[in-house]
C-alpha positions in Angstrom: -6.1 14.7 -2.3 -4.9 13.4 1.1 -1.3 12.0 1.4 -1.1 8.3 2.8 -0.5 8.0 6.0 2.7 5.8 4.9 4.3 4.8 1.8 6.1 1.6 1.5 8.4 1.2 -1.6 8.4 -2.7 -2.8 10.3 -4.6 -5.4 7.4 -7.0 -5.2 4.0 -6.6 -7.1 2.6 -8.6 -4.8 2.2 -7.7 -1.0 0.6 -8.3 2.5 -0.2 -6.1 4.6 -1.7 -6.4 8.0 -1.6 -3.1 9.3 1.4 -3.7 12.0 5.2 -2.6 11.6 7.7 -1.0 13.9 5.8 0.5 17.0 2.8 -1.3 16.2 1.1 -4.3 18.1 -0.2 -6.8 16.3 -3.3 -6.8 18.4 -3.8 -3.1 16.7 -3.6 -4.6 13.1 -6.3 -6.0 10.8 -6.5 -9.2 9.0 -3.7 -9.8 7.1 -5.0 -8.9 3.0 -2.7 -9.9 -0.3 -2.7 -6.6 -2.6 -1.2 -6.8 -6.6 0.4 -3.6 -8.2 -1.4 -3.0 -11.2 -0.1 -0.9 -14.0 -0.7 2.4 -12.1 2.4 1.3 -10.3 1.1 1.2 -6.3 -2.0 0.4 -4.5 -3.5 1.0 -1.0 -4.3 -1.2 2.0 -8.0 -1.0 2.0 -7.8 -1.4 5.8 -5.2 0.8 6.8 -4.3 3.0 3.5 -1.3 2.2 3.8 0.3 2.7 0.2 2.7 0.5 -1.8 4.3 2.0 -4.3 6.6 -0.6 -7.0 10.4 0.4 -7.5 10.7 1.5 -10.7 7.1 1.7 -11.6 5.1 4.9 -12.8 4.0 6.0 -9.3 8.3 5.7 -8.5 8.9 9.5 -7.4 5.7 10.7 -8.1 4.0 13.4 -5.7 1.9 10.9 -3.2 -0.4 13.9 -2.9 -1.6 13.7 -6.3 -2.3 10.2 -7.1 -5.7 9.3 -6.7 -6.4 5.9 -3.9 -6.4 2.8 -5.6 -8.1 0.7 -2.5 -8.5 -3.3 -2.6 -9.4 -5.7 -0.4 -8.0 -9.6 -0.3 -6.9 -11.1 -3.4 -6.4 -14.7 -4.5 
C-alpha cells in the first residue's frame, strides 16, 4: 500500500473536499465532492486521494500505510 498523499484529521463525518488548501489555487482543484466516514473510520477524495481520517475513530493512529483506499465520489 501507498500512503496518501495527505491526511486530514476531522471531527466531522461528513466532509468536502475540493482538492485546494494552503499553496493551492483553486483553479488547480476539482469539483468540490461531499464524502461520509463510514465505520472504517476515514475515507478518500476520489479526486485527489486526499484522506480524512475521524478523531476518535478506528483509523485514529492507525499506520496510513496499511489501510486499504476507501475512494467515493459525490454524495447526497
Amino acid at each position: 500500500m501507498i500512503a496518501p498523499p495527505e491526511t486530514i484529521r476531522t471531527s466531522h463525518a461528513r466532509v468536502s473536499c475540493d482538492g485546494t488548501g494552503p499553496g493551492v489555487p483553486a483553479q488547480l482543484g476539482h469539483p468540490r465532492v461531499f464524502l461520509q466516514i463510514d465505520e472504517h473510520g476515514y475515507i478518500d477524495c476520489g479526486y485527489c486521494d486526499r484522506r480524512f481520517v475521524l478523531i476518535g475513530g478506528p483509523a485514529d493512529g492507525a499506520d496510513q500505510d496499511k489501510l486499504p483506499d476507501i475512494p467515493s465520489g459525490a454524495s447526497v
